[in-house]
N, C-alpha and C positions, 0 to 999 in steps of 0.2 A: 705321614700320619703320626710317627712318635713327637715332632717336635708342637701340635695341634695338642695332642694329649699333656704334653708338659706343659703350656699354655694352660691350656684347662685345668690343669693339675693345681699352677700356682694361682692362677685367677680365684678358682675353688678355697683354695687357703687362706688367700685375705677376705672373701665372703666368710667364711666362718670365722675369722678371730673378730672380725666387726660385727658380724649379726654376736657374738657372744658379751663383746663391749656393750652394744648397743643396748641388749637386755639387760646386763648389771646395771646401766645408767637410769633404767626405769622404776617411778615408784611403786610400791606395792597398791593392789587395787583394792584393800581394804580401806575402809574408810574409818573404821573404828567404833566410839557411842555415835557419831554426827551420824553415821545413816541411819539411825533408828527412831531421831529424832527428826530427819528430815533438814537438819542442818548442810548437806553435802551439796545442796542445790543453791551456791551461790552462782553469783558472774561468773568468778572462775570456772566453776563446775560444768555449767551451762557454754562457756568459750575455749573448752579444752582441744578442740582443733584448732584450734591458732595459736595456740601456745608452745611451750619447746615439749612438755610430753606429748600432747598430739604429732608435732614431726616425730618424736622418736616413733611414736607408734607407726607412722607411716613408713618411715624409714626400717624398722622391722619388719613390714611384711614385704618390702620388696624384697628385701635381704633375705629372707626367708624363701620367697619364691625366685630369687634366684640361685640359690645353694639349692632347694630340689631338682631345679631343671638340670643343675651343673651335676648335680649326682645322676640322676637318670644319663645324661648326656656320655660325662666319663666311664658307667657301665656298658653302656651299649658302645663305648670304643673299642675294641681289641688292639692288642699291637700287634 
């Protein structure tokens, strides 16, 4: 069971230093004067799942739900 926990332990670590990249890599979700104007609705705006923010974004929430499960996971281990 300790060396399951160690596993878990470092698995855990690299999910949080990449879920933490992951988010600094993302742009802010303000849009600035363009949403007021209604300028934010280009192509882009409208194709943002296909593009590299949309992966990040996906790429963040597994990363995300995988660093809960791995936290719930590692509490309920004891040694």
């Amino acid at each position: 069971m300790g060396t399951l926990r160690i596993i878990l332990t470092i698995v855990f670590i690299i999910v949080s230093v990449a879920l933490a990249a992951i988010v600094l890599l993302q742009e802010g979700k303000s849009a600035g004067l363009g949403a007021i104007s209604g300028a934010a609705e280009t192509y882009w705006g409208k194709n943002k799942g296909r593009s590299m923010e949309g992966k990040l974004v996906k790429i963040t929430r597994y990363l995300a739900v995988g660093f809960i499960l791995l936290a719930i996971v590692l509490n309920l281990t004891k040694f």
